[in-house]
C-alpha positions as CSV (number, residue, x, y, z in Angstrom):
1,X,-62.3,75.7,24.6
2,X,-60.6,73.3,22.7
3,X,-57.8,75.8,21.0
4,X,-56.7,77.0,24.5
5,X,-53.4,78.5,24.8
6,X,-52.4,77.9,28.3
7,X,-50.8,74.2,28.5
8,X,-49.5,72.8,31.5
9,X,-46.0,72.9,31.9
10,X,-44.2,69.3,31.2
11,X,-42.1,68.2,34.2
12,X,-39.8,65.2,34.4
13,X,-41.3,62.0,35.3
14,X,-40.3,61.4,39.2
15,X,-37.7,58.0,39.9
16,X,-39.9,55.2,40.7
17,X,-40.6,54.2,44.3
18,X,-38.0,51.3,45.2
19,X,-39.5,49.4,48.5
20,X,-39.2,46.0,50.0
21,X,-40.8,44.2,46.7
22,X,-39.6,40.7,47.9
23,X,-41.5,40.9,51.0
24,X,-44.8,42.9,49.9
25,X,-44.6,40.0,46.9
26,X,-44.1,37.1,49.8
27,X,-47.0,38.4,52.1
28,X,-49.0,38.7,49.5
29,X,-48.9,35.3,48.5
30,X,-49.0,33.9,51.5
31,X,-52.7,35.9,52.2
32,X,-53.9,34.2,48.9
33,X,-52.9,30.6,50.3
34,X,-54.3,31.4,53.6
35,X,-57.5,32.3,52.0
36,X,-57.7,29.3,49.9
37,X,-57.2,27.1,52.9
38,X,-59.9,28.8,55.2
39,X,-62.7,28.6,52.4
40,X,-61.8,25.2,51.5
41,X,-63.3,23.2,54.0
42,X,-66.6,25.1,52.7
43,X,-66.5,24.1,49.3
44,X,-69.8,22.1,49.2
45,X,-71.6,25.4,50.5
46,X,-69.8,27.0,47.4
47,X,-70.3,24.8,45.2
48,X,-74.2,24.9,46.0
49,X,-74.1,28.9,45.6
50,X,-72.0,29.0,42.7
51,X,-69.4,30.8,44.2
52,X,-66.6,27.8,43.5
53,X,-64.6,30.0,42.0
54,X,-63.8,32.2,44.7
55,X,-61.8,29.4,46.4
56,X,-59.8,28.7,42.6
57,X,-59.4,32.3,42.5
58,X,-57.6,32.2,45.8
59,X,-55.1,29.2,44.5
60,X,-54.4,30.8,41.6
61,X,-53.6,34.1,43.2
62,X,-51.1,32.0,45.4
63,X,-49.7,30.0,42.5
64,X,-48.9,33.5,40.5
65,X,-47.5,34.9,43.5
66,X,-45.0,31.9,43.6
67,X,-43.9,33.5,40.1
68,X,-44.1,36.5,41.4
69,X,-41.6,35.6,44.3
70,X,-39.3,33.7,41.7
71,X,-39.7,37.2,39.7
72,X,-38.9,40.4,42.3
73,X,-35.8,38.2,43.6
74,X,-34.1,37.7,40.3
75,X,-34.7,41.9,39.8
76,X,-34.0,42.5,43.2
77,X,-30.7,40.7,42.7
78,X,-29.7,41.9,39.3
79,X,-30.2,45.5,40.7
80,X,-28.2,45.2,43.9
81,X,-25.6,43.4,41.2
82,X,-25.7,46.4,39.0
83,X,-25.5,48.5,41.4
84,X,-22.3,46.8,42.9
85,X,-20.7,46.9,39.5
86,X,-21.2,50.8,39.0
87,X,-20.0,51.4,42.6
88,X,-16.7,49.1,41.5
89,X,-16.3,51.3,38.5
90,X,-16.6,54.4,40.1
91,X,-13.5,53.0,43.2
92,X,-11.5,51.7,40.0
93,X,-12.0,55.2,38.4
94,X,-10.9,56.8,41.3
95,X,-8.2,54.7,42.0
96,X,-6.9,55.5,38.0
97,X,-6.8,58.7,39.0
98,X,-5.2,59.1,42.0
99,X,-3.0,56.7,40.9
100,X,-1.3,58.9,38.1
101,X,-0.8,62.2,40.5
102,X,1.3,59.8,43.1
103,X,4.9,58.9,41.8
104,X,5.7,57.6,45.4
105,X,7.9,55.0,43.8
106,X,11.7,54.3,44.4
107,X,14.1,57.2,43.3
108,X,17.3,56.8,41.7
C-alpha cells in the first residue's frame, strides 16, 4: 500500500528541552576522568589483553568533555544574555508607552 491516502497529520515540532546542561556536561566529564584513573593502575593487565584502549578511550572522553564544559557555558551564557536583552526591550517598550499617555509635567 504504497499510494495510501491517509497521511499522518504534520504537527509543530515541540521547543527543545532546556535543563542544567553545564552540570550534566561537568558530571559527565568528571565520570570519564574517574574512570581513567581507576583503570590506570591496570594498564599492564590491559595492555596484555589488548584492551589498552579502553583506558585512552576514557581520557579522551574527559579531554572532550573539558570542551564540552568550555562549550554549554559560552551557550548557556549567551542565552541567559539574550534573554536579558529581550526582557530590557520589552520594559523600554513598555516604558515608551506609558510614557506618552502621562503628561504629568509642570502646567502653565
Amino acid at each position: 500500500m504504497t499510494g495510501s491516502s491517509t497521511a499522518t497529520p504534520r504537527r509543530a515540532a515541540p521547543e527543545p528541552l532546556e535543563g542544567p546542561v553545564v552540570g550534566t556536561i561537568t558530571g559527565g566529564t568528571i565520570i570519564w576522568f574517574v574512570l581513567f584513573l581507576v583503570q590506570l593502575p591496570f594498564y599492564g593487565w590491559y595492555s596484555d589483553h589488548g584492551h589498552a584502549w579502553w583506558i585512552w578511550t576514557c581520557l579522551a572522553g574527559g579531554g572532550l568533555g573539558l570542551i564540552g564544559i568550555w562549550y554549554v557555558r559560552g551557550r548557556d551564557a549567551a542565552l541567559k544574555r539574550a534573554a536579558a536583552a529581550r526582557e530590557a526591550e520589552q520594559a523600554g517598550e513598555a516604558d515608551k508607552d506609558s510614557g506618552s499617555d502621562d503628561r504629568s509635567g509642570p502646567t502653565a
